[in-house]
C-alpha positions as CSV (number, residue, x, y, z in Angstrom):
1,X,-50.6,9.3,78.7
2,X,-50.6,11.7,75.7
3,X,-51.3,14.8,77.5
4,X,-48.2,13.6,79.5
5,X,-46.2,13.4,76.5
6,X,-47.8,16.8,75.1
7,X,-46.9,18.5,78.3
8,X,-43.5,16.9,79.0
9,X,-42.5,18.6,74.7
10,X,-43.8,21.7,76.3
11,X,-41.6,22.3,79.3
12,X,-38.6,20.9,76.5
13,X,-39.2,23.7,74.3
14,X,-40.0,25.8,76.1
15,X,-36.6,25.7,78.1
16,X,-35.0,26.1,74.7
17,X,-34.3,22.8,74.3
18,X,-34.9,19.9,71.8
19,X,-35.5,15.9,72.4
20,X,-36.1,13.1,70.9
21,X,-38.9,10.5,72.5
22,X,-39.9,6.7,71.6
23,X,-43.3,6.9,71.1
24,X,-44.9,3.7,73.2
25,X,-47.7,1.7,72.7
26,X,-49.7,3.0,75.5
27,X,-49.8,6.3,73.2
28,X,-52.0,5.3,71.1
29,X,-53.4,8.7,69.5
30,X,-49.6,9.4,68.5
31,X,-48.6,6.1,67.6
32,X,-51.9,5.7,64.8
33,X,-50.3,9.3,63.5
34,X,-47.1,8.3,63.6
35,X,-48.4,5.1,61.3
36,X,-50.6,7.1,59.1
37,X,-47.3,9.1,58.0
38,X,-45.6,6.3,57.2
39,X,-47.8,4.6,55.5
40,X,-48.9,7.7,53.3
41,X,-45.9,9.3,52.9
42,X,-42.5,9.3,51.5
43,X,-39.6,9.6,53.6
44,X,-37.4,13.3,53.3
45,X,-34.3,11.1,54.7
46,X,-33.6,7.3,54.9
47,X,-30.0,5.6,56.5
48,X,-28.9,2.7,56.7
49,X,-26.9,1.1,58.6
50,X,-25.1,-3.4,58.6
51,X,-23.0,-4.1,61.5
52,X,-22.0,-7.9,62.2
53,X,-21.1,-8.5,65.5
54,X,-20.0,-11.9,66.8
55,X,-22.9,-14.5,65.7
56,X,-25.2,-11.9,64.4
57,X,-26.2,-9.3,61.9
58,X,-28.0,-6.1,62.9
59,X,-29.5,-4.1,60.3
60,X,-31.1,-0.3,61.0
61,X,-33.0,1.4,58.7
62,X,-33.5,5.0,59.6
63,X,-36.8,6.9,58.2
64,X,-37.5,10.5,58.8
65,X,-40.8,12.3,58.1
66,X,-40.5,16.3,58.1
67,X,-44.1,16.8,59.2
68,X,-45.0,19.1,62.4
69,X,-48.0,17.9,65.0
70,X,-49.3,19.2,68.0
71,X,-49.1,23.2,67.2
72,X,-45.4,22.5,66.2
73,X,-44.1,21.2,69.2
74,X,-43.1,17.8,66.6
75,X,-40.8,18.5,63.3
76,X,-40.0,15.1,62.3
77,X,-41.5,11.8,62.7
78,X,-38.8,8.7,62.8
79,X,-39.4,5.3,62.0
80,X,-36.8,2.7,63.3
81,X,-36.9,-0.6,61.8
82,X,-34.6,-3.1,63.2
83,X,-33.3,-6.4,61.8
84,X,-31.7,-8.8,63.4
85,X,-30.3,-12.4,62.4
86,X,-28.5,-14.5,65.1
87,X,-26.7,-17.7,64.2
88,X,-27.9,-20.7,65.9
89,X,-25.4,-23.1,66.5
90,X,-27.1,-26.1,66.7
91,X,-29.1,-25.6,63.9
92,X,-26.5,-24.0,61.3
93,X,-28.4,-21.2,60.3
94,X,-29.3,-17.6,61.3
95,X,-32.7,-16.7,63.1
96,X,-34.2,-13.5,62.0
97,X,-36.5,-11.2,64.0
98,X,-37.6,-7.6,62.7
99,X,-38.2,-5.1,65.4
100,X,-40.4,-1.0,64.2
101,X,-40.0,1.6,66.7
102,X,-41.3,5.3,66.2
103,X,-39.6,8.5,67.6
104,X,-40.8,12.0,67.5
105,X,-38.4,14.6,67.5
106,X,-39.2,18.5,68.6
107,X,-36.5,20.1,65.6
108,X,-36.7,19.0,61.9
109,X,-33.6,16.5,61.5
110,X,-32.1,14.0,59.1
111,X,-31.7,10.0,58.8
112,X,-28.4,10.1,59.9
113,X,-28.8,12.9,62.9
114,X,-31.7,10.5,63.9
115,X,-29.6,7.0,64.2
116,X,-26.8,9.0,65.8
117,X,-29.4,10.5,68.9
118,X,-31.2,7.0,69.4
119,X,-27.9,5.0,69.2
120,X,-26.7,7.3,71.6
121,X,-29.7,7.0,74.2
122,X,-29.3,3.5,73.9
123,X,-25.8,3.3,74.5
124,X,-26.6,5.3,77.9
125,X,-29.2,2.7,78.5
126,X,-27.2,0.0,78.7
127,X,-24.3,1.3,80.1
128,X,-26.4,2.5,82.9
129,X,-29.6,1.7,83.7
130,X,-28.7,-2.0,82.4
131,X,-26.0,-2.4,84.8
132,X,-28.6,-1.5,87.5
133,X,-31.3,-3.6,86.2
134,X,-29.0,-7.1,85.6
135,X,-26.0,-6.3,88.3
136,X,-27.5,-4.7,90.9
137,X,-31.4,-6.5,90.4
138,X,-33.1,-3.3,90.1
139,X,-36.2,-4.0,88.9
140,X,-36.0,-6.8,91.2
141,X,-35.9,-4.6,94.7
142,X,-39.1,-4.7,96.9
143,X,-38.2,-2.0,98.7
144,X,-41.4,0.0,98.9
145,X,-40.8,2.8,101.3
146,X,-38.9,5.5,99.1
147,X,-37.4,3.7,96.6
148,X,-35.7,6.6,95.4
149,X,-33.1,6.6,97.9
150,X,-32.1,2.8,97.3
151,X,-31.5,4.3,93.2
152,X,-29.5,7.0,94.2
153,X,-27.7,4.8,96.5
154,X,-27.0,2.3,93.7
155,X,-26.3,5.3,91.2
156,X,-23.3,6.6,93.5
157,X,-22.4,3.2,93.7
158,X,-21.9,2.5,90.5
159,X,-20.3,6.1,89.6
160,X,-17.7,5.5,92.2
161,X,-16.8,1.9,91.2
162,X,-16.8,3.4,87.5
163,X,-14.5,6.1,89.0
164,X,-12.1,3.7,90.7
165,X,-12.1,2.3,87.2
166,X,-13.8,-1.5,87.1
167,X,-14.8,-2.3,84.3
168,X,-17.0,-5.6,85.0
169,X,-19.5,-4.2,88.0
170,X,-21.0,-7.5,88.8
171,X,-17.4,-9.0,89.8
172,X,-16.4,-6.0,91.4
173,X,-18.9,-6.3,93.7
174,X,-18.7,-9.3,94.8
175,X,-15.1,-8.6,94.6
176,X,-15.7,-6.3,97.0
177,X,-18.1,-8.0,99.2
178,X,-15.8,-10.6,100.1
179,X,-12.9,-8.2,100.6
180,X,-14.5,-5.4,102.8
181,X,-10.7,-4.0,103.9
182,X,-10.1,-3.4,99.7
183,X,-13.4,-1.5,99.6
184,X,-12.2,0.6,102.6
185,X,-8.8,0.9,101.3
186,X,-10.2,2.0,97.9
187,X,-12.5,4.5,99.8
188,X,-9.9,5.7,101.7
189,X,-6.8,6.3,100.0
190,X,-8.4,7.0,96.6
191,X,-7.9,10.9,95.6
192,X,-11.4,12.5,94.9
193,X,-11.2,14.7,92.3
């Protein structure tokens, strides 16, 4: 899986581009460097960040090693550590779990540039891929004979119901579902732009 990851940085920079990747667990030869570094070194940039939402209390702490691996093709290592207390009800008190993550980036960066390009990938994540995965069972399919077709499929779908502005997918499908003249209606006499 490393060579995959070594290769994929390649064709990044070498299309004069830059990224920033999650480093997994099956990426083993990377994730022991990535632990090494923190573990011996000092951080060149920390952030922080507390944001209560609802019943629970995220906390991010950003870490950002300047170190370059692989014949440069890594500048900075980042170390996400993730706290999170959730109030239980029933018991009156918060439940804490702590979640570490590791990112390498291909360009030197700071805390702060770091927390802005993972939160961002994650807000895609769940705006997209999320929807597909809990409204439109996703990982659930058993399609088997090309799969990719039924994701596109879904992917347009979504788009256009983004586009003819629903907010809440899962009850605009079934919305829509039971109401096949308002789909047709909506496909019809919508303006494409």
């Amino acid at each position: 899986m490393q060579c995959t990851v070594k290769k994929t940085l390649k064709i990044i920079k070498g299309s004069g581009n830059d990224a920033i990747v999650q480093v997994k667990e099956n990426q083993e030869n990377l994730l022991q460097e990535c632990e090494k570094i923190y573990i011996e070194g000092l951080p060149d940039s920390k952030y922080k960040t507390v944001e209560p939402n609802r019943n629970r209390i995220e906390t991010r702490e950003f870490s950002v090693y300047e170190k370059s691996l692989w014949e440069g093709k890594i500048q900075s290592i980042i170390i996400a550590d993730r706290t999170r207390k959730v109030f239980n009800t029933k018991e009156q008190a918060f439940k804490e779990s702590f979640e570490r993550s590791y990112y390498v980036a291909t360009y030197k960066l700071d805390a702060k540039e770091a927390y802005k390009g993972v939160r961002e990938h994650w807000f895609i994540e769940n705006k997209q891929n999320y929807v597909k995965d809990v409204s439109m069972k996703e990982d659930a399919s058993r399609i088997r004979k090309n799969p990719g077709l039924m994701g596109r499929l879904r992917s347009v779908s979504l788009n256009g119901l983004r586009k003819l502005k629903f907010t809440n997918i899962k009850s605009a499908m079934y919305e829509l579902s039971l109401r096949v003249d308002k789909l047709m209606n909506l496909i019809f006499n919508h303006p494409i732009i």
